[in-house]
C-alpha positions as a Markdown table, in Angstrom:
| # | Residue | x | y | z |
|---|---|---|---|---|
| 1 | Unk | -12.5 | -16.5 | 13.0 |
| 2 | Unk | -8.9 | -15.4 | 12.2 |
| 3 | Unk | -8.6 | -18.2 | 10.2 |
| 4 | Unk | -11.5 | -17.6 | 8.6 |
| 5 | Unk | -10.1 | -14.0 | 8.0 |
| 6 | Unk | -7.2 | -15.4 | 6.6 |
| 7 | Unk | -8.5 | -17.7 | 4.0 |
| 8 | Unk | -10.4 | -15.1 | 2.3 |
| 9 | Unk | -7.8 | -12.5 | 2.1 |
| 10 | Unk | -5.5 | -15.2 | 0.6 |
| 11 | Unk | -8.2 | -16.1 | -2.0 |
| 12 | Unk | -8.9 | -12.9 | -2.4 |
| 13 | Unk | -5.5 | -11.8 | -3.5 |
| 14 | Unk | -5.0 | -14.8 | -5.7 |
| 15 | Unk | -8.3 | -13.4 | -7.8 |
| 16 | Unk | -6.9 | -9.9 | -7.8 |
| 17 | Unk | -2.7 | -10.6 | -8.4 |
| 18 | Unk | -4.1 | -11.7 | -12.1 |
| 19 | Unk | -2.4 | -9.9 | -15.3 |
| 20 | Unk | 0.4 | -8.2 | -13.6 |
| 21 | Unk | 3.3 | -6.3 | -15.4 |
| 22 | Unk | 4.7 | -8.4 | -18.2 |
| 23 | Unk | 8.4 | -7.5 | -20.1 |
| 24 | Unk | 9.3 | -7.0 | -23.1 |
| 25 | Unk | 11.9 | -9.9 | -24.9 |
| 26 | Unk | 14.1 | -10.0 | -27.5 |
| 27 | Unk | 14.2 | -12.9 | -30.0 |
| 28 | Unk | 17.0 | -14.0 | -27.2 |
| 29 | Unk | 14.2 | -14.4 | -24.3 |
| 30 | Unk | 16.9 | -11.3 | -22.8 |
| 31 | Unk | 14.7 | -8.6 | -21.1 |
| 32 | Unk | 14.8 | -5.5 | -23.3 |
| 33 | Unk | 16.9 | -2.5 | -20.9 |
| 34 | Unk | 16.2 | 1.0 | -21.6 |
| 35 | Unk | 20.2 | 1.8 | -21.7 |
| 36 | Unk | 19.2 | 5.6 | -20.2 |
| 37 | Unk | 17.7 | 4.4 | -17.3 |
| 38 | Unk | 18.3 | 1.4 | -16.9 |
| 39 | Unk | 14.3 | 0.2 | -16.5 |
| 40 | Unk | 13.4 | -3.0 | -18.1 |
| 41 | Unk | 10.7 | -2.4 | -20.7 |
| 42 | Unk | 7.3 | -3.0 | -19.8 |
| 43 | Unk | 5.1 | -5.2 | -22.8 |
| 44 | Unk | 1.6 | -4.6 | -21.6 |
| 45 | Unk | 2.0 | -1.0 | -21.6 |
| 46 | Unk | -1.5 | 0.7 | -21.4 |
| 47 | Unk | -0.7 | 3.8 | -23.9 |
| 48 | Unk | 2.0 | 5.5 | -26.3 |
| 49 | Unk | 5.4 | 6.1 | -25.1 |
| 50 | Unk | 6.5 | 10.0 | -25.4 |
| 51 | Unk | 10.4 | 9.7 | -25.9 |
| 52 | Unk | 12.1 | 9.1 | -29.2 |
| 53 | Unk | 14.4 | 6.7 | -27.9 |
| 54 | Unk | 11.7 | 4.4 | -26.5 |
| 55 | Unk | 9.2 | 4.9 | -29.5 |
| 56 | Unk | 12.2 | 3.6 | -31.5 |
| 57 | Unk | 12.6 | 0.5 | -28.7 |
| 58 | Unk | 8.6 | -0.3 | -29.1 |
| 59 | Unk | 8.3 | 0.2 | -32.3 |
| 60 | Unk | 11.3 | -1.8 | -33.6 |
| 61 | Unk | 9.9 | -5.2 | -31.0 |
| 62 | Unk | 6.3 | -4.8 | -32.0 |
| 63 | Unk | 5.6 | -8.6 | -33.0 |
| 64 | Unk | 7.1 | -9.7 | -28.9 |
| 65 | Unk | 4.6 | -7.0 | -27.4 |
| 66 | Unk | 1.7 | -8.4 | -25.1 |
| 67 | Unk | -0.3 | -5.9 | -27.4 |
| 68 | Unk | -1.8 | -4.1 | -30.3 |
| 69 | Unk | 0.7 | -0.9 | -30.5 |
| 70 | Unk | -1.2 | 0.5 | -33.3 |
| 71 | Unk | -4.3 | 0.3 | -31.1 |
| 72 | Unk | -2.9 | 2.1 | -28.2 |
| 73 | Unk | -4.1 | 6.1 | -27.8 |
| 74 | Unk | -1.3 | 8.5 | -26.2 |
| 75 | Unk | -1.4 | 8.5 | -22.5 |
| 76 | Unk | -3.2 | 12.5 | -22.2 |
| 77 | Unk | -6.0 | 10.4 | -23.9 |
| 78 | Unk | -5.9 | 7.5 | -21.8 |
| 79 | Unk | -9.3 | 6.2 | -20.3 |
| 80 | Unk | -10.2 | 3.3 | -18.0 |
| 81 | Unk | -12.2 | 1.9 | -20.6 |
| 82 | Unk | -9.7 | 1.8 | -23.1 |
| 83 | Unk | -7.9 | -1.8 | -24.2 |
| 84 | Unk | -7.8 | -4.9 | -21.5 |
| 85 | Unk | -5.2 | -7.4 | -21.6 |
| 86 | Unk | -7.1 | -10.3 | -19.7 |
| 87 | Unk | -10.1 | -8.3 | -17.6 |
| 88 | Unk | -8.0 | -9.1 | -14.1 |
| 89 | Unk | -10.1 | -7.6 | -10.8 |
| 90 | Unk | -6.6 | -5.9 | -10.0 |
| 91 | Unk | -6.7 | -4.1 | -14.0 |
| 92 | Unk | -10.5 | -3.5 | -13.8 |
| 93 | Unk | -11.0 | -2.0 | -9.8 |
| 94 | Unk | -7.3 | -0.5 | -9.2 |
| 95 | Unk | -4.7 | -0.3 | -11.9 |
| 96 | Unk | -6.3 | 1.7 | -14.7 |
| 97 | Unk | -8.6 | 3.7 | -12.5 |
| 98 | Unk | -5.2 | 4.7 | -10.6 |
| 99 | Unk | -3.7 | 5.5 | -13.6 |
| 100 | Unk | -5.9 | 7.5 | -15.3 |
| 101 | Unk | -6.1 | 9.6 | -11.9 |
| 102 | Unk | -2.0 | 9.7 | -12.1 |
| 103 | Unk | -2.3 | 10.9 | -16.1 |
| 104 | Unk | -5.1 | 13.9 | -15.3 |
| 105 | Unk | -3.6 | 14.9 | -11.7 |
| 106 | Unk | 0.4 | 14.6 | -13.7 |
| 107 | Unk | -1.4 | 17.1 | -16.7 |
| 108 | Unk | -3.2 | 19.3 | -13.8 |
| 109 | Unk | 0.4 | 19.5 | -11.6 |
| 110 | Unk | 2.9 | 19.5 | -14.9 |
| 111 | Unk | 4.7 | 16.3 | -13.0 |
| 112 | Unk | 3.9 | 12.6 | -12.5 |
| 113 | Unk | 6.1 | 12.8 | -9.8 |
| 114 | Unk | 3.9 | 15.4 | -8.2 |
| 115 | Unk | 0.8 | 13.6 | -9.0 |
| 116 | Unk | 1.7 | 10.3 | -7.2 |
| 117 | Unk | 2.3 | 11.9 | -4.1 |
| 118 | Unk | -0.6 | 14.2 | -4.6 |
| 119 | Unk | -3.0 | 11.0 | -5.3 |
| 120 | Unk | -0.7 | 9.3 | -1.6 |
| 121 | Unk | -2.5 | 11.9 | 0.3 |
| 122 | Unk | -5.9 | 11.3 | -1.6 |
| 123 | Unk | -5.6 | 7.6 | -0.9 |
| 124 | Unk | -4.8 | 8.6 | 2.8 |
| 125 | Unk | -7.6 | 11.3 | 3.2 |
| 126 | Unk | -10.0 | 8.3 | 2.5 |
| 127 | Unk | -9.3 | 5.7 | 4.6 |
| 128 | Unk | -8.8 | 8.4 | 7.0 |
| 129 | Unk | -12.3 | 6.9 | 8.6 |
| 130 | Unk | -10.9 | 3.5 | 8.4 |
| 131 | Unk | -7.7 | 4.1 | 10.0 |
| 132 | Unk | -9.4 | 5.9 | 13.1 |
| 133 | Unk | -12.1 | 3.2 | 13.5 |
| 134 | Unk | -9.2 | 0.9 | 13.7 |
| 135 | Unk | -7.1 | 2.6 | 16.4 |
| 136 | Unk | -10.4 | 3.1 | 18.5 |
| 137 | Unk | -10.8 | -0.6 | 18.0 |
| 138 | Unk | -7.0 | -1.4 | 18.9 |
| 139 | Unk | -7.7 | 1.2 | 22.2 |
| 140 | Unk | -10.8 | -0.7 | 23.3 |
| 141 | Unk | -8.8 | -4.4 | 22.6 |
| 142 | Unk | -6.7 | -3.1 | 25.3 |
| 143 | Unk | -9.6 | -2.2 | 27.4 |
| 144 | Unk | -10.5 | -5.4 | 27.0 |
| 145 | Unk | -7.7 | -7.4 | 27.6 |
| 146 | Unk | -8.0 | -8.6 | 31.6 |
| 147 | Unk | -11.4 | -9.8 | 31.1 |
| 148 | Unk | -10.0 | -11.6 | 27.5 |
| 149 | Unk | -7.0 | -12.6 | 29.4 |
| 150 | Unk | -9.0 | -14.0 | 32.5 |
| 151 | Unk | -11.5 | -16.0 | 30.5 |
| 152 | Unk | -8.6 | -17.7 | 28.7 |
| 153 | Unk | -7.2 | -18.8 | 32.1 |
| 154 | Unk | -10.3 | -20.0 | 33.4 |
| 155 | Unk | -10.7 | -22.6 | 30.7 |
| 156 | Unk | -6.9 | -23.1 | 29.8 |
| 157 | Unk | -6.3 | -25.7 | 27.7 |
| 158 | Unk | -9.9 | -27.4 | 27.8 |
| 159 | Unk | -10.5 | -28.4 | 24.1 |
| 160 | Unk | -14.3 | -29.6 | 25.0 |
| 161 | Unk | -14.7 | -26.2 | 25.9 |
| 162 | Unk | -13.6 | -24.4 | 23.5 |
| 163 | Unk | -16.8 | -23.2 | 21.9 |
| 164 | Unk | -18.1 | -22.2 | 25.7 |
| 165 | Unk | -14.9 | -19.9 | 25.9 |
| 166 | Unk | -15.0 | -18.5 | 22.1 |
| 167 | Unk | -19.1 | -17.7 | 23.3 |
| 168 | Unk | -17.6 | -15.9 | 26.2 |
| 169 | Unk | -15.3 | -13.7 | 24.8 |
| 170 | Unk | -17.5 | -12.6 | 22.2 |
| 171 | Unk | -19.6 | -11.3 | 24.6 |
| 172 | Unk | -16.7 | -9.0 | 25.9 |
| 173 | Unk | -16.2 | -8.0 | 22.1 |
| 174 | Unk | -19.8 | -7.1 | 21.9 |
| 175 | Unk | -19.2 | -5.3 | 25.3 |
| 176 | Unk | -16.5 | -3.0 | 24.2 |
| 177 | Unk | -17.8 | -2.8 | 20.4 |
| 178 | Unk | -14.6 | -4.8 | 19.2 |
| 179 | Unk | -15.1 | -6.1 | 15.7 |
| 180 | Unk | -12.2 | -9.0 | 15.7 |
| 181 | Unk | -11.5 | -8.5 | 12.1 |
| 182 | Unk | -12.1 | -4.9 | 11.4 |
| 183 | Unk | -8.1 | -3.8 | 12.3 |
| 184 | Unk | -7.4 | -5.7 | 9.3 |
| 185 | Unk | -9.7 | -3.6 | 7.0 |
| 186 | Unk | -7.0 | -0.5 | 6.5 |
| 187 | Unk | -4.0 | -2.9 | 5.5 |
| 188 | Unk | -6.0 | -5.4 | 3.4 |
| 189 | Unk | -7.2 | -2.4 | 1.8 |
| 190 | Unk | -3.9 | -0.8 | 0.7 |
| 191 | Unk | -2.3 | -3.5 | -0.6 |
| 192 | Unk | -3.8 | -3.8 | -3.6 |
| 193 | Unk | -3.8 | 0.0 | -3.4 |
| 194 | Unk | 0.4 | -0.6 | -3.3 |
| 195 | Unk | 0.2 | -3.3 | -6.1 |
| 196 | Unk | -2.4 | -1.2 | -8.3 |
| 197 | Unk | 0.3 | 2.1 | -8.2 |
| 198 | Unk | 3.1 | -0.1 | -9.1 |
| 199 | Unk | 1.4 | -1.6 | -12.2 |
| 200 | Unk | 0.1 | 2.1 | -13.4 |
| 201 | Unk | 3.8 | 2.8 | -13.0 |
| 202 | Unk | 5.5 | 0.3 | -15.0 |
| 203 | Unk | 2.4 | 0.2 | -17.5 |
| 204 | Unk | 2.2 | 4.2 | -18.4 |
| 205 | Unk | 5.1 | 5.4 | -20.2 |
| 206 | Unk | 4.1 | 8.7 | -19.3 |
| 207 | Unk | 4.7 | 8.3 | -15.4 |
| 208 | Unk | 7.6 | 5.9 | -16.2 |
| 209 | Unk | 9.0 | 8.4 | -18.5 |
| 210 | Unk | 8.7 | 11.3 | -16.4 |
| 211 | Unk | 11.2 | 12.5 | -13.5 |
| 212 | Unk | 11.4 | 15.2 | -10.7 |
| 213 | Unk | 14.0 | 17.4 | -9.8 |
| 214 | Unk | 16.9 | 14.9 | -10.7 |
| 215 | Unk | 14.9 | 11.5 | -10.6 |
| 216 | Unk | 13.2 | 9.3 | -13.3 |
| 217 | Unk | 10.1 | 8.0 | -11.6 |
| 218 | Unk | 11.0 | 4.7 | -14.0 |
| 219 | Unk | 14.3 | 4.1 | -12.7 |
| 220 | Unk | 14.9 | 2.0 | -8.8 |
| 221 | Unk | 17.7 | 3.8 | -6.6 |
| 222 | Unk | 20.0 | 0.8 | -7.6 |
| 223 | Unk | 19.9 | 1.8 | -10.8 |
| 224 | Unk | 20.4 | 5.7 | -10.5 |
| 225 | Unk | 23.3 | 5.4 | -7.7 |
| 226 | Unk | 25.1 | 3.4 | -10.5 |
| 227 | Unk | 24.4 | 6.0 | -12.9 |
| 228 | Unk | 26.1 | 8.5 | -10.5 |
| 229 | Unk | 23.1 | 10.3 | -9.1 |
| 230 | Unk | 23.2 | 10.1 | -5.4 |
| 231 | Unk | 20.6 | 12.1 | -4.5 |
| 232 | Unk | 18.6 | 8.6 | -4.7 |
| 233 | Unk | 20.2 | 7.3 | -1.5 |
| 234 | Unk | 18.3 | 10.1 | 0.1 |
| 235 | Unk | 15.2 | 8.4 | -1.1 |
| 236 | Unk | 16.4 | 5.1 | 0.6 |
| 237 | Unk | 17.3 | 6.8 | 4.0 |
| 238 | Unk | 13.5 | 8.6 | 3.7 |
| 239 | Unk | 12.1 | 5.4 | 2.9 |
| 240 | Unk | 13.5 | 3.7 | 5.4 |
| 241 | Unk | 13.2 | 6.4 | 8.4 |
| 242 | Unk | 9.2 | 7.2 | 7.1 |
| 243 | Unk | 8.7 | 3.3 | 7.7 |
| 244 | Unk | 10.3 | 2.9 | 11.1 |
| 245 | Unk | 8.6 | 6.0 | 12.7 |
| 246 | Unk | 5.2 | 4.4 | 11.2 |
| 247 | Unk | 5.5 | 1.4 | 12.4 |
| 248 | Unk | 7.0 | 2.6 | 15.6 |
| 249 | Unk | 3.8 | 4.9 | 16.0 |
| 250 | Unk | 1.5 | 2.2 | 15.0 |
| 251 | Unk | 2.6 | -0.2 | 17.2 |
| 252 | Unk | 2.2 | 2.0 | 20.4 |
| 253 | Unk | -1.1 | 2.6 | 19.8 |
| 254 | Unk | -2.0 | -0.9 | 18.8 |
| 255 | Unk | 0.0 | -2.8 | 21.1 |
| 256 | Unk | -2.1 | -4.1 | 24.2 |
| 257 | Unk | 0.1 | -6.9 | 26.3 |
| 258 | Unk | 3.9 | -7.8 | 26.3 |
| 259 | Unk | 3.5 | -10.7 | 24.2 |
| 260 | Unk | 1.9 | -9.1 | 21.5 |
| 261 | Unk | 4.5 | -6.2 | 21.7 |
| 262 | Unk | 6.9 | -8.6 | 21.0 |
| 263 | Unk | 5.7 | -10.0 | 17.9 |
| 264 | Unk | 5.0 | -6.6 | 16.7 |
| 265 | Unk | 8.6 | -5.4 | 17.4 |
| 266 | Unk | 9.7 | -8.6 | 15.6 |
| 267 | Unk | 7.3 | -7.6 | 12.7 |
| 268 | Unk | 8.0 | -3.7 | 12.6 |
| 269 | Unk | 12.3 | -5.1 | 12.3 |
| 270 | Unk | 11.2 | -7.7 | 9.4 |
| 271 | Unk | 9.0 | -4.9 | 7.4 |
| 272 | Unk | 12.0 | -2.6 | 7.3 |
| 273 | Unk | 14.9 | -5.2 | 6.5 |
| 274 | Unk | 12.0 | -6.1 | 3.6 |
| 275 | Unk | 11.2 | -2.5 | 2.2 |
| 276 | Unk | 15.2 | -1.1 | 2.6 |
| 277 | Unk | 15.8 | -3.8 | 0.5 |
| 278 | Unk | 12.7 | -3.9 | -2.0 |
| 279 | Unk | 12.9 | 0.1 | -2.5 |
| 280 | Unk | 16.3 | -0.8 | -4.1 |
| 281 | Unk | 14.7 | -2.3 | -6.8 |
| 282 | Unk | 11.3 | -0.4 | -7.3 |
| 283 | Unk | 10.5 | 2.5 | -9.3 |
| 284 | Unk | 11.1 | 5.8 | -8.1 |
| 285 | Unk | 7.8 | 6.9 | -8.6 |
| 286 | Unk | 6.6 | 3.9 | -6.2 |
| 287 | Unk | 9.6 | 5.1 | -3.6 |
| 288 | Unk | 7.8 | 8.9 | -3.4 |
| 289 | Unk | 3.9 | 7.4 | -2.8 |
| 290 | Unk | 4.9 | 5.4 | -0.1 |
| 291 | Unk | 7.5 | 7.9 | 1.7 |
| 292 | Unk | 4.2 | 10.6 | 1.3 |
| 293 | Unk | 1.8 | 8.1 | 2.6 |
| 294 | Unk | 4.2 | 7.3 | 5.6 |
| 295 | Unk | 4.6 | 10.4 | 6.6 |
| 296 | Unk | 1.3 | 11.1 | 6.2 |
| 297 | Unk | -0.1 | 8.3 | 8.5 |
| 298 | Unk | 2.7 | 9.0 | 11.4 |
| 299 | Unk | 0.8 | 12.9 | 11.3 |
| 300 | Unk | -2.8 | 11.5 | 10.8 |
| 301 | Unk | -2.0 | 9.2 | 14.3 |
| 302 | Unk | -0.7 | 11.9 | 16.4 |
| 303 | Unk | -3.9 | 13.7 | 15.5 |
| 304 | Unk | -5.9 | 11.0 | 15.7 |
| 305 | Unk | -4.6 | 10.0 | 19.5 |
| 306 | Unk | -4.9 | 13.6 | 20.8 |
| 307 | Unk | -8.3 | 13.9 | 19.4 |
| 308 | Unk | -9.4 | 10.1 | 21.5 |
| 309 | Unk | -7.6 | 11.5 | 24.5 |
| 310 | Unk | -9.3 | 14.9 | 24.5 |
| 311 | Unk | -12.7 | 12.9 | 24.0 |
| 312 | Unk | -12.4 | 10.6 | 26.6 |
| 313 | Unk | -12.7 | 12.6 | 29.9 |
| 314 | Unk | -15.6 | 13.9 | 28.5 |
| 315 | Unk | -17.3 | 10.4 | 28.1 |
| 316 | Unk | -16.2 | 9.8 | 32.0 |
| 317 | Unk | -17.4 | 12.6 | 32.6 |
| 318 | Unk | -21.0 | 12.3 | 31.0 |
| 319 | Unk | -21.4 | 8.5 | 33.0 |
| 320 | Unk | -20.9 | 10.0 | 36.1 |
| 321 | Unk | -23.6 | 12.4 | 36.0 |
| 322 | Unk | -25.5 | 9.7 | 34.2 |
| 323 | Unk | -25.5 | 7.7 | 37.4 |
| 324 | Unk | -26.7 | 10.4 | 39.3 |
């Protein structure tokens, strides 16, 4: 079954990871650099840049764009309907659907920057649901562990009765209302979500234009600590501490025997070694939805586990006098 699982979330991204960002080239094959802030220019941009300097940039390279800049509205006029570079499920479902949300929350708010993090706690508020079916799942897995775990020793390595076993603890699944692939749902879920917020960034000049306080949502730490603004080490350290302290709280409420605890400590210390070291690189704007949705989720999970423990005496509670 996991497998199984697995197979169709790899075929699934290959179908959606279609028609990703594309850059801009001079007659050199060189990426074209926004000397300002140091972002590479985008080609399949979905809508009019704002600034002179990068009107001047698009206009002067039209011939090596990925599309029709005389057909492109300005980005206040944007719509989800408006021109499709190759029809991609990850353009269609996420990207420009994200987008135009960014553009209308950004014009609400005054600030892109504001509006990502805004739409982070949207995003977050919806899968809400998910996210507490799946930690009521993960609580029930542990539950169910010394029946899972005895059933597995009874049959050991038996090939010939492998089927007989799988029957058997499907039966404790069904027991505890454990749905094997259903604590995948939330993170297969968001990362197209993750994907979808980086392409409306690098494809809407408006959002990669924009900045807050100090920071240009275009621009990756790298590139603004060279440029001499160190308050974007403070997004790195935020970054990295909002990922640690999710992880951290995800695993203790999802962790249900020593070997698996393992694995997920192993898991938790490659995830933060990967994002430290990808946030160096990504836009700003990316940087601020996922320190908001981090910080978010850690809150959502304490609230989430006081509100199963405060329900569960109650349940006990409610069988005993069942019995009766």
């Amino acid at each position: 079954m996991k497998k199984k699982s697995l197979v169709v979330i790899v075929l699934t991204l290959i179908v959606l990871l279609t028609g990703c960002t594309k850059y801009l080239q001079d007659d050199n094959k060189k990426r074209v650099i926004n000397e300002k802030t140091g972002q590479a220019i985008t080609s399949n941009i979905l809508c009019l840049p704002e600034s002179k300097e990068l009107k001047e940039i698009y206009e002067s390279n039209k011939e090596n764009l990925d599309v029709d800049y005389d057909k492109l509205s300005h980005c206040k006029d944007f719509k989800p309907s408006d021109i499709s570079y190759n029809k991609s499920l990850l353009e269609v479902l996420f990207v420009k659907p994200l987008a135009w949300l960014i553009i209308k929350i950004g014009l609400l708010v005054k600030n892109y920057g504001l509006a990502v993090m805004i739409l982070g706690v949207i995003i977050r508020l919806i899968l809400m649901p998910f996210t507490k079916k799946s930690m009521m799942q993960s609580e029930n897995m542990k539950k169910a562990q010394p029946e899972l775990q005895a059933i597995q020793k009874k049959y050991g390595n038996d090939k010939e009765k492998t089927v007989q076993m799988s029957q058997e603890m499907m039966l404790v699944y069904k027991k505890y209302g454990i749905n094997p692939a259903g604590g995948c749902l939330v993170s297969f879920i968001q990362l197209p979500i993750l994907l979808a917020f980086l392409e409306a960034i690098n494809r809407v000049p408006a959002i990669f234009e924009g900045s807050l306080l100090s920071l240009q949502l275009g621009t990756s730490p790298s590139v603004g600590i060279k440029n001499g603004n160190f308050l974007y080490i403070i997004i790195i350290v935020l970054i990295i501490a909002s990922t640690y302290f999710s992880y951290k709280n995800t695993m203790s409420s999802t962790s249900s025997g020593e070997g698996q605890e393992k694995q997920m400590k192993m898991m938790m210390i490659f995830m933060i070694v990967f994002i430290s070291i990808a946030s160096l690189s990504l836009p700003t704007a990316l940087a601020l939805y996922w320190i908001v949705s981090n910080l978010f989720m850690i809150i959502q999970n304490i609230i989430i586990k006081k509100t199963m423990k405060k329900d569960e005496p109650k349940g006990k509670v409610i069988t005993k006098k069942a019995k009766r």
